[in-house]
LUMGU-462057 format. One line per field, with one value per atom (N, C-alpha, C): atom name; x, z, y. Coordinates in Angstrom, 1 decimal. Each point is the difference from the previous one (the first is absolute). Layout:
REM LUMGU-462057
atom: c(CA, ...) $
xx: c(X, ...) $
zz: c(Z, ...) $
yy: c(Y, ...) $
This chain:
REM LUMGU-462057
atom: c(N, CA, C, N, CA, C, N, CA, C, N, CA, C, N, CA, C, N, CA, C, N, CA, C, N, CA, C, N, CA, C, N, CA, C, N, CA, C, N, CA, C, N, CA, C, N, CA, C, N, CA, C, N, CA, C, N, CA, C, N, CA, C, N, CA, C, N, CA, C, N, CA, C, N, CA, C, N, CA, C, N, CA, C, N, CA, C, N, CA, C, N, CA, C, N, CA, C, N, CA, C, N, CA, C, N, CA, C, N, CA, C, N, CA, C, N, CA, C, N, CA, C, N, CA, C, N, CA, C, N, CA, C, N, CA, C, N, CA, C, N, CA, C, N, CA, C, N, CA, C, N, CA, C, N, CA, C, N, CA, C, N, CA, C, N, CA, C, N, CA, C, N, CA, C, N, CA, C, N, CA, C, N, CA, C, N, CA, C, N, CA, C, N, CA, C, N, CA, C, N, CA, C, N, CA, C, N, CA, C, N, CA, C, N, CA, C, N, CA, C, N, CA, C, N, CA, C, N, CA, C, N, CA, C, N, CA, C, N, CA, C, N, CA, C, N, CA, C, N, CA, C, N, CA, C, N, CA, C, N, CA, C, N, CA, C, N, CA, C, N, CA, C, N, CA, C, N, CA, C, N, CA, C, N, CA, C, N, CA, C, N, CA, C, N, CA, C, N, CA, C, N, CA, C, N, CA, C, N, CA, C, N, CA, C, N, CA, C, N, CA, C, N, CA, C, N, CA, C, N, CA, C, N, CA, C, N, CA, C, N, CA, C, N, CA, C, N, CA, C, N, CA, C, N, CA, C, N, CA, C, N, CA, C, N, CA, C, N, CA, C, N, CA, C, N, CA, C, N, CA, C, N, CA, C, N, CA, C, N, CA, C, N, CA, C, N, CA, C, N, CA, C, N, CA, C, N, CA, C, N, CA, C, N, CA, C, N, CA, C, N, CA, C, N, CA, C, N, CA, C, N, CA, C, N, CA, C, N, CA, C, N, CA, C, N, CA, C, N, CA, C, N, CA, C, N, CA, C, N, CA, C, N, CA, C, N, CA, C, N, CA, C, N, CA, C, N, CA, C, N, CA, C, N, CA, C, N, CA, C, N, CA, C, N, CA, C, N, CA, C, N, CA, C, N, CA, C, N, CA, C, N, CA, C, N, CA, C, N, CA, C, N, CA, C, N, CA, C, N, CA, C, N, CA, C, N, CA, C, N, CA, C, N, CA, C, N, CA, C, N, CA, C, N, CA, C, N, CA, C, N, CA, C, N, CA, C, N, CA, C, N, CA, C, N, CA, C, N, CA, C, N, CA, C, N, CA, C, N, CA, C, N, CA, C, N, CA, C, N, CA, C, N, CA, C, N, CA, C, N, CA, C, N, CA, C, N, CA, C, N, CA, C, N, CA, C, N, CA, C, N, CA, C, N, CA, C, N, CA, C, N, CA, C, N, CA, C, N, CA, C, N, CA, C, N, CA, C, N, CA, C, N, CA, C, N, CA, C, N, CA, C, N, CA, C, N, CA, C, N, CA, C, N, CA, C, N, CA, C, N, CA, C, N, CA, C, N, CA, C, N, CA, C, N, CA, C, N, CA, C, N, CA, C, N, CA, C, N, CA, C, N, CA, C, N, CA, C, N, CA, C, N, CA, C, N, CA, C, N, CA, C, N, CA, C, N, CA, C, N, CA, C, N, CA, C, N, CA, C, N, CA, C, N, CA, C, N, CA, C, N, CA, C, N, CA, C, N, CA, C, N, CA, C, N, CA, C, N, CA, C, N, CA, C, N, CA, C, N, CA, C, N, CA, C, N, CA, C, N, CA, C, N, CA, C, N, CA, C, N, CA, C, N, CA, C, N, CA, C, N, CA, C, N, CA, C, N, CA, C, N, CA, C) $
xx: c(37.2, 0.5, -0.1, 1.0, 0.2, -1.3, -0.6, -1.4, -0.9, 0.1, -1.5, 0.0, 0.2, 0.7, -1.5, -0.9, -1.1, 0.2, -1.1, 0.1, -1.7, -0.1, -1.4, -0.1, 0.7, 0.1, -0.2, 0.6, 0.1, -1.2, -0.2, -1.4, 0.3, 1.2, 0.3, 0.9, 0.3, 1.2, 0.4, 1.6, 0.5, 1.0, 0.5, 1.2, 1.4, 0.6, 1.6, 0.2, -0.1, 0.1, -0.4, -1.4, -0.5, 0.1, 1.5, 0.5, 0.5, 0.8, 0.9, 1.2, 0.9, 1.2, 0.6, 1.1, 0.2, 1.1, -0.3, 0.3, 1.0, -0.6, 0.8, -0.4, 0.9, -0.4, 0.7, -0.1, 0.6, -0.5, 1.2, -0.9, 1.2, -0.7, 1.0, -0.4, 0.8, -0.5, 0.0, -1.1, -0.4, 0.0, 1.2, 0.3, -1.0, -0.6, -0.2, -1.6, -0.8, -1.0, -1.0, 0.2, -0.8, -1.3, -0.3, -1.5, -0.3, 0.0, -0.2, -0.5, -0.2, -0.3, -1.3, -0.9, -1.6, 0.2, -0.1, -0.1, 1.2, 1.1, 0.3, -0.4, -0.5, -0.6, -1.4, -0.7, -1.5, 1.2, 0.9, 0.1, 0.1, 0.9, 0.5, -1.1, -1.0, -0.8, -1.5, 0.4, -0.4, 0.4, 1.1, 1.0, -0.1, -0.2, -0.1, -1.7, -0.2, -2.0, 0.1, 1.0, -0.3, 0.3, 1.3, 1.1, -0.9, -1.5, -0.8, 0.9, 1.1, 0.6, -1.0, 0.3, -1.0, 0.2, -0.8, -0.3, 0.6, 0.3, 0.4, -0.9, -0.3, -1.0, 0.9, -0.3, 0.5, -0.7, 0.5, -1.0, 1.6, -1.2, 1.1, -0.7, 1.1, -0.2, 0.7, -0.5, 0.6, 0.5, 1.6, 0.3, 1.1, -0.5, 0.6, 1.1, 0.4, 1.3, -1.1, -0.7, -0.8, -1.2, -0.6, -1.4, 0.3, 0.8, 0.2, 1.4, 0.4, 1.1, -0.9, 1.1, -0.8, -0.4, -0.6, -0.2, 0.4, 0.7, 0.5, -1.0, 0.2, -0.7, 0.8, -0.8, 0.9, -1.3, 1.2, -0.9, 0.4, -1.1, 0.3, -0.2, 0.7, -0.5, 0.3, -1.0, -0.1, -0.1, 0.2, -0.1, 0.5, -0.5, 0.0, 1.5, 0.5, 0.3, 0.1, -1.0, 0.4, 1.1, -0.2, 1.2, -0.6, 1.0, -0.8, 1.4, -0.1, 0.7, -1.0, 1.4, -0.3, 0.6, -1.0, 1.1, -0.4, 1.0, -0.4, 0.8, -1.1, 0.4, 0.0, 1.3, -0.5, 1.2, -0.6, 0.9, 0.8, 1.6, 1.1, 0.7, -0.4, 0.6, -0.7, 1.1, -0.2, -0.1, 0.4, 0.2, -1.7, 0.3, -0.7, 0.4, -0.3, 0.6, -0.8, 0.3, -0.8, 0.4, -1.1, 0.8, -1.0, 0.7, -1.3, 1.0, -1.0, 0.4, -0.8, 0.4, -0.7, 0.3, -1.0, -0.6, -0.6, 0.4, -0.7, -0.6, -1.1, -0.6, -0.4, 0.7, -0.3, -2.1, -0.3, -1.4, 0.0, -1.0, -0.1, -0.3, 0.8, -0.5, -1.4, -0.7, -1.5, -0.3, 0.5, -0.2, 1.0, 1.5, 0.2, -0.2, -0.4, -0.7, -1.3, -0.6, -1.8, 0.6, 1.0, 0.4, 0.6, 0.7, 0.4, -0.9, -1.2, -1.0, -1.0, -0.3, -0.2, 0.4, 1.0, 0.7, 0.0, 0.2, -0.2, -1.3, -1.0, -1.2, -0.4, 0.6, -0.4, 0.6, 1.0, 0.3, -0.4, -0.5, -0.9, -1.4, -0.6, -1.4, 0.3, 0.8, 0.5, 0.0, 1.4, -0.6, -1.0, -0.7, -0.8, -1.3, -0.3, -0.9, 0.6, 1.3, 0.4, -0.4, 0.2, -0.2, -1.5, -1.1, -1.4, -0.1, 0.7, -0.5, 1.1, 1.0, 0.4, -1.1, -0.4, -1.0, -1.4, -0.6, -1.1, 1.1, 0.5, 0.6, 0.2, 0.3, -0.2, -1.4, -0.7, -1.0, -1.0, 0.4, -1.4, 0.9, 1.3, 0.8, -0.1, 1.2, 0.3, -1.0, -0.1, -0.4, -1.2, -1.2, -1.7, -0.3, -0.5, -1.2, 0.7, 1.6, 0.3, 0.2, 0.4, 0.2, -1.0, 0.0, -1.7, 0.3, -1.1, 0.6, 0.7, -0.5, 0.6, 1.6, 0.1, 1.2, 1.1, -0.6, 0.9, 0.3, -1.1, 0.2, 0.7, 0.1, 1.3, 1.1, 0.2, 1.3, 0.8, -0.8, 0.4, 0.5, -0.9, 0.6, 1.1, 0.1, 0.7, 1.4, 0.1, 1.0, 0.6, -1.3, 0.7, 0.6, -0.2, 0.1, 1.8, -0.2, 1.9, 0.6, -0.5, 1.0, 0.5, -1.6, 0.4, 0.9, -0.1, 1.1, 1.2, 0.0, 1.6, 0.6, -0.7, 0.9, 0.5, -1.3, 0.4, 1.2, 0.1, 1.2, 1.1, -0.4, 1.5, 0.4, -0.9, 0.1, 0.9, -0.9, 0.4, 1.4, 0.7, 1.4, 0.8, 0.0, 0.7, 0.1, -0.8, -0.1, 1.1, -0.3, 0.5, 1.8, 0.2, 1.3, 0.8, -1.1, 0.8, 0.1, -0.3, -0.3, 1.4, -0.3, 1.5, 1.1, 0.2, 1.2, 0.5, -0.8, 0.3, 0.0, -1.3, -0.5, 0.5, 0.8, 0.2, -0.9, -1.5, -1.3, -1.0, -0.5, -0.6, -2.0, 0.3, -1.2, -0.7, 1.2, 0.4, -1.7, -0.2, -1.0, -1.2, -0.3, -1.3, -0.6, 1.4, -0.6, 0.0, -0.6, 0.0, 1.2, 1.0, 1.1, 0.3, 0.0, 0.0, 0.7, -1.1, 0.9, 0.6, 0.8, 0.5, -0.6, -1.5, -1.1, -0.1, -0.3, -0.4, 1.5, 1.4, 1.3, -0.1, -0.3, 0.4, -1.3, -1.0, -1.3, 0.4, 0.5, 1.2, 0.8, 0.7, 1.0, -0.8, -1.1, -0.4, -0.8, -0.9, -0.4, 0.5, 1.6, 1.2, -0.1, 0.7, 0.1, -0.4, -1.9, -0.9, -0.5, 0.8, -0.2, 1.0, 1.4, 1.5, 0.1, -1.2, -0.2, -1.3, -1.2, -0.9, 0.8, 1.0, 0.1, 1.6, 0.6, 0.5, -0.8, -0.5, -1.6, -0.3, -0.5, -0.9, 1.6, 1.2, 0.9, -0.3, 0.7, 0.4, -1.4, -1.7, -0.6, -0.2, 0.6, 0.3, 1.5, 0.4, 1.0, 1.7, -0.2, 1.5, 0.9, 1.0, 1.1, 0.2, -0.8, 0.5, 1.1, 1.0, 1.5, 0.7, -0.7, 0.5, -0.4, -0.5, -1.2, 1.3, 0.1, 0.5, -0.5, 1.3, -0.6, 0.0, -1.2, -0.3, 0.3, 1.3, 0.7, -0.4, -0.4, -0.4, -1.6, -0.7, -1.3, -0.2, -0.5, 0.2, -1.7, 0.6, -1.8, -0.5, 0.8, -0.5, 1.5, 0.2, 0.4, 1.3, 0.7, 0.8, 0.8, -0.9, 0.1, 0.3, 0.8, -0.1, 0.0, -0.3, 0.3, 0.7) $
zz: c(-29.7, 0.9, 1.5, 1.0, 1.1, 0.2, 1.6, 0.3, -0.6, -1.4, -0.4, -0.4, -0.2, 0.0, 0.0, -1.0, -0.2, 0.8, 0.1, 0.6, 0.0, 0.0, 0.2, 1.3, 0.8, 1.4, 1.4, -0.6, 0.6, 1.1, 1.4, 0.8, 1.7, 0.1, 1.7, -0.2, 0.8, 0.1, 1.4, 0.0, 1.1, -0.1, 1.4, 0.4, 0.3, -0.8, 0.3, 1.4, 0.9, 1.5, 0.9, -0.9, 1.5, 0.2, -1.1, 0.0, 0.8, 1.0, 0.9, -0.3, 0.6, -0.2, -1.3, -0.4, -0.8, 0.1, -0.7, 0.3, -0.5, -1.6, -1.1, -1.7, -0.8, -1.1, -1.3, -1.0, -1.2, -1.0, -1.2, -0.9, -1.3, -1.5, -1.1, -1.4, -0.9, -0.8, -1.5, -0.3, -1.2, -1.1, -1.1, -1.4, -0.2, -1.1, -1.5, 0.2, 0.9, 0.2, 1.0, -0.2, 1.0, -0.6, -1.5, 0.0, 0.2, 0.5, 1.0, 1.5, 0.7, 1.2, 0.3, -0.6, 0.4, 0.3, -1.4, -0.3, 1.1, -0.2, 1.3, 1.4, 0.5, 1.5, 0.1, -0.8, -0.2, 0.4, -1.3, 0.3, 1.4, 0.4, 1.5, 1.1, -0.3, 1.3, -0.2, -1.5, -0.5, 0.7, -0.4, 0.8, 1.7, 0.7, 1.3, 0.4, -0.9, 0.6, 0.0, -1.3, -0.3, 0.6, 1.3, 0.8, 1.9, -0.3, 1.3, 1.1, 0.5, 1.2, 1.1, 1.1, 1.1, 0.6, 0.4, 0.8, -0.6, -1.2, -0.6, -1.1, 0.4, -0.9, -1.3, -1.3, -1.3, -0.3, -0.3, -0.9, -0.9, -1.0, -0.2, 0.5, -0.2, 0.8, -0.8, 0.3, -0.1, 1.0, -0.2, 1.4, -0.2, 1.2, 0.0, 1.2, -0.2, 1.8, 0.1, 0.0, 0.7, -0.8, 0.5, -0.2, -1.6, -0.6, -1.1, -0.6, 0.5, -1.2, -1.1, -1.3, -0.6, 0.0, -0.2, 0.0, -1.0, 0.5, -1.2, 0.5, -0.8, 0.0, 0.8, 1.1, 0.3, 0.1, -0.2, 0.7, 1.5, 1.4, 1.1, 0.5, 1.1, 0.0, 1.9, 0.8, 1.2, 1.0, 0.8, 1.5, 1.3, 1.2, 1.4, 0.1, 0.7, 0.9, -0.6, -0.7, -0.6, -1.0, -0.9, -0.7, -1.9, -0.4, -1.2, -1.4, -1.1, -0.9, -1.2, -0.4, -1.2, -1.2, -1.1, -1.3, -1.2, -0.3, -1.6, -1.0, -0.8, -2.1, -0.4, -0.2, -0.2, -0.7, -1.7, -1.1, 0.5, 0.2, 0.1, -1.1, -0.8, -1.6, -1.2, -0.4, -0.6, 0.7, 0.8, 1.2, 0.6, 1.0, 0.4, 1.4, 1.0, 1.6, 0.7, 0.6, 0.5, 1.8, 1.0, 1.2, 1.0, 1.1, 1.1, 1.4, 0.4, 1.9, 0.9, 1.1, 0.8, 1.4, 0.8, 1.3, 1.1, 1.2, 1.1, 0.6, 0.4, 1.0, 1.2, 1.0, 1.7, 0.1, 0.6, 0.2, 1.3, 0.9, 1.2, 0.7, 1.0, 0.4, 1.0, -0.5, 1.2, 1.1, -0.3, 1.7, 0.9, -0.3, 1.2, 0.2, -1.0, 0.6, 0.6, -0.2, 0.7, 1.2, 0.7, 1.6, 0.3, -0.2, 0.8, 0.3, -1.2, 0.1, 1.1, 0.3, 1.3, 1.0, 0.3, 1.0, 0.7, -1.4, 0.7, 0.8, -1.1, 0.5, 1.3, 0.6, 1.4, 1.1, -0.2, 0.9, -0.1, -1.5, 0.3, 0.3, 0.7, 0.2, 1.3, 0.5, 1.6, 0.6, -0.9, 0.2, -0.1, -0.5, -0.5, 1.3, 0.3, 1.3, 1.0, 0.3, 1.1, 0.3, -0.9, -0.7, 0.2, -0.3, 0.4, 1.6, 0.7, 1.0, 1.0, 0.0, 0.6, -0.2, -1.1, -0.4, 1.3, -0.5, 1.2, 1.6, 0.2, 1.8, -0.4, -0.9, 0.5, -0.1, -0.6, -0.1, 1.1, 0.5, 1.1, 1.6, 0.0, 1.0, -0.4, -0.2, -0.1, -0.2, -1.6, -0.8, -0.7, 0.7, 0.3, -1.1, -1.1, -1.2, -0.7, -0.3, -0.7, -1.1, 0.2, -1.5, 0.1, -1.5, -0.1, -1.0, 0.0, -0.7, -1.5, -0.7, -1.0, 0.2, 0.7, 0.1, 0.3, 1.2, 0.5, -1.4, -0.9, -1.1, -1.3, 0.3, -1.3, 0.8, 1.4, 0.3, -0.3, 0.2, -0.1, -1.2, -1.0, -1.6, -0.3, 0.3, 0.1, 0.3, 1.2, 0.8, -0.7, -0.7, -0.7, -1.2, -0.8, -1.0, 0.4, 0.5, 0.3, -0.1, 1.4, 0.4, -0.8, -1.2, -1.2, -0.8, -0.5, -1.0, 0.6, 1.1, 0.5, 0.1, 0.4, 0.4, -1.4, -0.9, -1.8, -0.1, 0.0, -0.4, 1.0, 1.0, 0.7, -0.2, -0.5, -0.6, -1.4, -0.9, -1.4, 0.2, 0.8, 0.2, 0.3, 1.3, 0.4, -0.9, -0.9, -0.9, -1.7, -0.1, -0.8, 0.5, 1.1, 0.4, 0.1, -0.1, 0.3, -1.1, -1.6, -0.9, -0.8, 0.3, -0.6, 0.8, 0.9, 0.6, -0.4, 0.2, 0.0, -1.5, -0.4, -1.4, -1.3, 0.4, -1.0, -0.7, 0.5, -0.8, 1.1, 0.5, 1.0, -0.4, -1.5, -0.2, -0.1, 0.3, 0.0, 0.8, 1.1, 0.7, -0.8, -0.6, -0.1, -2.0, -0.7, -0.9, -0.4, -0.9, -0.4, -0.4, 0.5, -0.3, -1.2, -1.2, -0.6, 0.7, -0.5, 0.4, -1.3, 0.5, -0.7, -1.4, -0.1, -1.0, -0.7, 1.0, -0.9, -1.2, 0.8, -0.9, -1.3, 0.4, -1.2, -0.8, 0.3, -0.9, -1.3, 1.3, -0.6, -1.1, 0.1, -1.0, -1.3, 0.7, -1.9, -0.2, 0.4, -0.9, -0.7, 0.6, -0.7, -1.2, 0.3, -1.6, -0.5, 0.1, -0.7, -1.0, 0.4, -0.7, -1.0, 0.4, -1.0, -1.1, 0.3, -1.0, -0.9, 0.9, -1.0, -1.5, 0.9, -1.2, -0.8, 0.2, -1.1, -0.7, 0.6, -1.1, -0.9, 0.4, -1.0, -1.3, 0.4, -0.7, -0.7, 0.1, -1.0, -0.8, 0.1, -0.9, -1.3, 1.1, -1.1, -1.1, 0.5, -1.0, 0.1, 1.7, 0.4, 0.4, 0.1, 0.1, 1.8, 0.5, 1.3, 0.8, -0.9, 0.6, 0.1, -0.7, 0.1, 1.2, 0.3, 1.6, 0.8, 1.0, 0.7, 1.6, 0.5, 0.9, 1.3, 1.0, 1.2, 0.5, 1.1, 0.7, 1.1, 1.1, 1.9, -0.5, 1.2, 0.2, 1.3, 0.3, 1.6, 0.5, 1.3, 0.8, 0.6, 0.3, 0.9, 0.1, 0.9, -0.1, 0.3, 0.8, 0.1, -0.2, -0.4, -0.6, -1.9, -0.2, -1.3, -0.2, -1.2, -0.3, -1.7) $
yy: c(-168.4, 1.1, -0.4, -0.1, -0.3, 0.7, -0.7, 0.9, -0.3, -0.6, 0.0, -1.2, -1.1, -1.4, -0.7, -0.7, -0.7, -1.8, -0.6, -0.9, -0.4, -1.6, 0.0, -0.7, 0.1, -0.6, 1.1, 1.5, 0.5, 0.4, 0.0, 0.1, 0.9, -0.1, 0.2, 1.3, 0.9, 1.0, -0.1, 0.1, -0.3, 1.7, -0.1, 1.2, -1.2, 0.6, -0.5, -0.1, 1.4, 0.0, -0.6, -0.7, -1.0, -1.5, 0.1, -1.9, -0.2, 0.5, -0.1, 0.0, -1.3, 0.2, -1.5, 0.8, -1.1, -0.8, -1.3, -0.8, -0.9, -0.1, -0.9, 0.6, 0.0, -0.1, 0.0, 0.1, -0.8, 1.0, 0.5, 0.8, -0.2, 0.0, -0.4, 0.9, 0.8, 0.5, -1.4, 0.0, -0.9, 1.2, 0.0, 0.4, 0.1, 1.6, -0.2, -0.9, -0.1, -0.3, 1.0, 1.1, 1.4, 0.3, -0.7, 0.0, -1.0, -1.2, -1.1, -0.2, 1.5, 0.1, -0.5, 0.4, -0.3, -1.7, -0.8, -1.2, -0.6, 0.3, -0.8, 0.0, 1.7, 0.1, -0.4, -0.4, -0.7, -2.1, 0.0, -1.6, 0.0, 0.7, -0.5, -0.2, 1.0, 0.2, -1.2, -0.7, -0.7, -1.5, -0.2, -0.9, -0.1, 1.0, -0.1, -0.1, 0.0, -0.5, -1.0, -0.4, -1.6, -1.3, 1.0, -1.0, -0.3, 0.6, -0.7, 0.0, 1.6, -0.3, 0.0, -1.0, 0.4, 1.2, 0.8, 0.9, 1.3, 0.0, 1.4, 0.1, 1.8, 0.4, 1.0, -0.3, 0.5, 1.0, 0.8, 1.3, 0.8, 0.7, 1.5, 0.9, 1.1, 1.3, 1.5, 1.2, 0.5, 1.3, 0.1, -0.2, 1.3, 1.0, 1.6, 0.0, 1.2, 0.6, 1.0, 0.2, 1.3, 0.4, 1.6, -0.2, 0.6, 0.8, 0.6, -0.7, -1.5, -0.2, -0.4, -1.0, -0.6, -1.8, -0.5, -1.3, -1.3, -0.3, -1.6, -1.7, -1.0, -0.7, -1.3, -0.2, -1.5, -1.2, -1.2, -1.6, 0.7, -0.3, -0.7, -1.1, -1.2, -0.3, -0.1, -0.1, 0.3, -1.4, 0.1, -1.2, 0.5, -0.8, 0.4, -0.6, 1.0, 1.3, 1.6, 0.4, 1.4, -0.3, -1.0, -0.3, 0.7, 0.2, 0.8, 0.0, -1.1, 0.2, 0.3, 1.5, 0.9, -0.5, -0.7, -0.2, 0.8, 0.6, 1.1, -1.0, 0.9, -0.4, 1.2, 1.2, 0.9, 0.8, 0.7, 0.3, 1.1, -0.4, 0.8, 0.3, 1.1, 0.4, -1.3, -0.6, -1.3, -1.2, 0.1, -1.2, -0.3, -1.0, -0.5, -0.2, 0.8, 0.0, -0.9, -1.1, -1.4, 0.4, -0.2, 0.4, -0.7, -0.7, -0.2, 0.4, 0.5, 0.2, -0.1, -0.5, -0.5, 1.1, 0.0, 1.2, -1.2, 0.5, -0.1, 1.1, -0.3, 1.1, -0.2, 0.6, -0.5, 0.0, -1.0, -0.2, 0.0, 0.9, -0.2, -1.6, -0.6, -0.6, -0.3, 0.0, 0.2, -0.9, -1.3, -0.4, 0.3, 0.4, 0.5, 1.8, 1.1, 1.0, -0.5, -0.6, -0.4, -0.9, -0.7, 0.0, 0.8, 1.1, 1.3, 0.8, 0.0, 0.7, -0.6, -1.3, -0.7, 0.4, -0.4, 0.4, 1.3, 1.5, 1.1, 0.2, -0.1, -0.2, -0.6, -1.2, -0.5, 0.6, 0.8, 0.7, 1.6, 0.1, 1.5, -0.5, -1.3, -0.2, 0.3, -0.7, -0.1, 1.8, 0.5, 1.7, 0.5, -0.1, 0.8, -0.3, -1.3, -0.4, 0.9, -0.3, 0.5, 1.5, 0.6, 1.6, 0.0, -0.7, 0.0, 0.1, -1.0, -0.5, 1.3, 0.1, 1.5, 1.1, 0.4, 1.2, -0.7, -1.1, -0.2, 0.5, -0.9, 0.6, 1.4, 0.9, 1.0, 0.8, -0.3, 0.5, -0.6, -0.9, -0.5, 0.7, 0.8, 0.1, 1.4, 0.9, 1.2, 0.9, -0.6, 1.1, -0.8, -0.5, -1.0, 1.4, -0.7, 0.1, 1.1, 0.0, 0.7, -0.7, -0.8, -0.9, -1.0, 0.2, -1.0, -1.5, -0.7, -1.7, 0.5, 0.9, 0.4, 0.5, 0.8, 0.3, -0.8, -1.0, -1.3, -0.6, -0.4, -0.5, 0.5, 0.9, 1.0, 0.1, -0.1, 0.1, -1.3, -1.0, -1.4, -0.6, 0.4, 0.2, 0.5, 1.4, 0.4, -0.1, -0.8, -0.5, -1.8, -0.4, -1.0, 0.3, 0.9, 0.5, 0.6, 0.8, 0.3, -1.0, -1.0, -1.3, -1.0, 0.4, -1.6, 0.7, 1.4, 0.5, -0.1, 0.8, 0.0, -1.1, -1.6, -1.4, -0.6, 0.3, -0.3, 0.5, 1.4, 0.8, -0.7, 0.0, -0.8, -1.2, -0.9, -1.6, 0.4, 0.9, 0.3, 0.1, 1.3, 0.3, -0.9, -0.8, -1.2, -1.1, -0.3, -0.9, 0.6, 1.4, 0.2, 0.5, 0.4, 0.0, -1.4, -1.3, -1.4, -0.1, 0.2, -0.3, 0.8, 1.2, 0.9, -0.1, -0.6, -0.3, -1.7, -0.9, -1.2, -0.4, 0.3, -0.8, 1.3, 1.3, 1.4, 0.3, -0.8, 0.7, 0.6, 1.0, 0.4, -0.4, 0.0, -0.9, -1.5, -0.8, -1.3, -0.9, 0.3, -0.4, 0.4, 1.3, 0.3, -0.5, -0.4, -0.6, -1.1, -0.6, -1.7, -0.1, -1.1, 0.0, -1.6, 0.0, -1.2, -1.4, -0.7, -1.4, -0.7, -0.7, -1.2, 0.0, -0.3, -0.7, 1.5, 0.7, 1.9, -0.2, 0.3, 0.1, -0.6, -1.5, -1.1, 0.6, 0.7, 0.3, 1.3, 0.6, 1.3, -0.4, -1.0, -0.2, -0.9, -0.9, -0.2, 0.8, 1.4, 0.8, 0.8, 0.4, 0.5, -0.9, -1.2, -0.7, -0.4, 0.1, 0.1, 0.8, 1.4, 1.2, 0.1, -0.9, -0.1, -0.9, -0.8, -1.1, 0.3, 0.9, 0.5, 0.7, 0.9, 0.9, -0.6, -1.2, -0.6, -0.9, -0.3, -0.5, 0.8, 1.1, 1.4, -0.1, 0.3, 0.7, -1.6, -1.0, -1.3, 0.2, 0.4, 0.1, 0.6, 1.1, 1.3, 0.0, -1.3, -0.4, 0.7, 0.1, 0.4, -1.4, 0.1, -1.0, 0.0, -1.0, 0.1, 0.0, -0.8, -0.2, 1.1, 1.2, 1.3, 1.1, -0.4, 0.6, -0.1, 1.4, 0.1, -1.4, -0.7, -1.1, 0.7, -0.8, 0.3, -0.6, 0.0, -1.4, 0.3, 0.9, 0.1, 0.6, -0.7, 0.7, 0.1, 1.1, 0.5, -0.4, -0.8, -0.4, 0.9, 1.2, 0.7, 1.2, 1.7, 0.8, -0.7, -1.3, -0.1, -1.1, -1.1, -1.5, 0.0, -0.7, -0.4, -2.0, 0.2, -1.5, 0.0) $
C-alpha cells in the first residue's frame, strides 16, 4: 500500500519542500514487476554505498509534502552545494515506477555575510563612540550630572546598534539590487554559488543514481535495452551536458 512501503534501510525523514529547486531527472515504468519494489530499493541504495562517492552522503528516507501528507520511501543521496538526489522503487499497479531527481538548495554564503557584517559593525563602533563622547560634552557642559556613565553607555550601544543594522541593510540592498539587475538573481552574492568541480560532482551523483538503479533492475531480471535512455544531464539550473 503506497504509505506504508517496508524497508530495512529506512532511518531519516525528509519534507519534499526543503529540497529546493530542481534540477535534473530521469523516471521509467518497469512491467509486471510491482511486487519487486522493496528488493530493488534496498539493491540500489545497496549499490550506492558500495560506489565510495567522495563527499556524498547515502541514506534512505522517508520522505512527505507536509505535516499530514502521506510518506513514500526513497534512496538519497546528498553533497555540497545543498545538492540532493531522490531515487524511488516504488509499486505502480503491476508495474514497477523507477525514478531519480535531482534538487539544489541555495546555502548561505558565510564569508561574505561575516564581511558586511564587519564592515557594518566598524562603522556602528565609530557611531556609537561618537554618540558616547557627544553625551559626555553634553553632560560635563549644558546639562553637568544629568547623564551618568551608564547612560553614556546605553546611548552608545544603542547608537551602534542602529548604525550596524541600517548599513547591513543598505549593503544587503545594494548588493541585492546589483545581483537582480545584472546577474537576474538578487540572491546571487549572498549564496554559495557552484563551481566547475561542485557541477561536474552534480552530474556523477546524478549518474550514479541512473546506473545504481539499472543495476537493481538487470538483477531483478529486467531487459536493460528496454529502459527508457538518458541522453542530457543537467550540471546545474542552466547548463546541460
Amino acid at each position: 500500500m503506497i504509505g506504508q512501503e517496508k524497508t530495512s534501510f529506512v532511518s531519516k525523514k525528509l519534507n519534499f519542500g526543503n529540497l529546493g529547486f530542481y534540477i535534473d531527472g530521469w523516471a521509467d515504468l518497469a512491467e509486471n514487476i510491482g511486487d519487486k519494489a522493496e528488493e530493488v530499493r534496498d539493491l540500489i541504495l545497496t549499490s550506492l554505498r558500495n560506489r565510495n562517492m567522495p563527499e556524498v552522503k547515502v541514506e534512505a528516507a522517508k520522505v512527505n509534502t507536509g505535516l499530514t501528507s502521506e510518506t513514500r520511501n526513497y534512496t538519497i543521496t546528498t553533497t555540497f552545494p545543498g545538492v540532493t538526489t531522490l531515487i524511488r522503487s516504488g509499486q505502480y499497479g503491476k508495474d514497477l515506477l523507477v525514478t531519480w531527481s535531482t534538487y539544489i538548495k541555495p546555502v548561505p554564503n558565510w564569508s561574505v555575510l561575516a564581511v558586511l557584517t564587519v564592515i557594518a559593525a566598524f562603522f556602528g563602533l565609530r557611531g556609537g563612540g561618537g554618540a558616547m563622547d557627544a553625551a559626555g560634552s553634553i553632560s560635563s557642559g549644558v546639562l553637568e550630572g544629568l547623564l551618568t556613565t551608564g547612560q553614556m553607555l546605553l546611548a552608545g550601544i544603542f547608537t551602534f546598534i542602529l548604525i550596524t543594522l541600517g548599513i547591513l541593510a543598505a549593503e544587503i540592498a545594494v548588493l541585492g539590487a546589483f545581483g537582480f539587475f545584472i546577474l537576474r538573481d538578487p540572491f546571487w552574492v549572498f549564496v554559495v554559488q557552484p563551481s566547475i568541480f561542485d557541477t561536474d560532482d552534480v552530474v556523477s551523483m546524478s549518474l550514479a543514481a541512473h546506473k545504481a538503479i539499472l543495476e537493481a533492475l538487470d538483477k531483478v531480471g529486467v531487459d536493460i535495452a528496454l529502459v527508457r535512455a538518458k541522453q542530457e544531464y543537467q550540471r546545474k539550473r542552466n547548463e546541460k551536458i
